[in-house]
N, C-alpha and C positions, 0 to 999 in steps of 0.2 A: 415413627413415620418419617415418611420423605420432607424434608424441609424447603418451606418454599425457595424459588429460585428471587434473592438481593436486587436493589435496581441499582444499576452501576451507571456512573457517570464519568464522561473522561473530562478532569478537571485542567489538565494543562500538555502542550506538546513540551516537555522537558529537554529534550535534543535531536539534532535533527542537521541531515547532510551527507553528505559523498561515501557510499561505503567504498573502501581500500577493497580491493582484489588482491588477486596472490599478487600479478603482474603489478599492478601499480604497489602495494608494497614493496617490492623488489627496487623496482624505479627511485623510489622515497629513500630507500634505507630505511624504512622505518623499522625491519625484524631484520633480525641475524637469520633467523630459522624459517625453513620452508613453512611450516604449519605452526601452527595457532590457535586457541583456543579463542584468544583475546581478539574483540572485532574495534579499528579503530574509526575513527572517523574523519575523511578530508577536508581538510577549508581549503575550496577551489574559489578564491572572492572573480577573478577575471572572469566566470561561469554564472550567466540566469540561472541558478539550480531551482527556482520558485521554493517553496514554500508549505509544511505542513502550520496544519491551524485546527483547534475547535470546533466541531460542528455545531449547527442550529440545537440549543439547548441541551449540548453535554452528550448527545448521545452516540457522533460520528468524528473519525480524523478525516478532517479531507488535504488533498494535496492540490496548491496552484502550481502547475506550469509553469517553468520559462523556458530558454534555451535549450535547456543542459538533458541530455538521451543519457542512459544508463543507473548503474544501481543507487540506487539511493536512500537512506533509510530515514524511521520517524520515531521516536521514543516517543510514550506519551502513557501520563499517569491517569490512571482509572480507578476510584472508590465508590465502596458500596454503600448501601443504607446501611451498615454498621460500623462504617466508618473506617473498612479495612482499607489499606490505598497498596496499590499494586502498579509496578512498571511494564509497559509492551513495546514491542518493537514491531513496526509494520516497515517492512522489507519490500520496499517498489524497484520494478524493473521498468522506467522509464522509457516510454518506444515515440516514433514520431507515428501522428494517427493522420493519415491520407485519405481522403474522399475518395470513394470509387468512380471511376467515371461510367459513360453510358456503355460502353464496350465492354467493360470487367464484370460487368450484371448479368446474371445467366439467363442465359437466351431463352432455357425452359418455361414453360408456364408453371404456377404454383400447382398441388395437386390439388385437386379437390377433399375438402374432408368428408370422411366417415358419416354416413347420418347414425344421429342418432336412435341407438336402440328404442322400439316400444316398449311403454312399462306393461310391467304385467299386473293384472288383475287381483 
């Protein structure tokens, strides 16, 4: 039979911070070589880059905000009820989030929904 589906829990963000681009590698010196397989990571300290953490009881990474716009990543170790332990990487594209003003709201009215079919008999 199919086996049921583990409950996983993420136990810790293990690493976490600025991913390198091609361009900013270049910049660094950090490769000799155009491509790569290997992904590093930036310590920008002068940069709010905020902060991956733990969710409420193991079950979520969440990311705080600071400053810092662009890619940024979060490693973070996840075990099961068998006690398997497994690394992930959550790969964020950091953006600035702006309040729409009254102008940018569409002038349309919503449509009206569908009614609901009658049941049948």
């Amino acid at each position: 039979g199919v086996p049921l589906p583990n409950e996983l829990t993420v136990t810790a963000v293990v690493a976490q911070g600025v991913t390198a681009t091609r361009g900013r590698r270049r910049a660094e010196g950090a490769l000799g070589a155009e491509t790569t397989e290997e992904v590093r990571v930036l310590q920008e300290p002068a940069v709010d880059t905020g902060s991956c953490r733990v969710g409420p009881l193991g079950k979520t990474v969440e990311y705080a905000g600071g400053t810092y716009v662009g890619p940024y990543r979060c490693t973070f170790e996840t075990e099961d009820s068998r006690g398997i332990i497994v690394l992930s990487d959550l790969d964020l594209d950091v953006t600035v989030f702006e309040t729409p003003t009254v102008g940018e709201l569409p002038s349309e009215p919503m449509p009206e929904p569908e009614p609901m079919p009658e049941p049948m008999p």
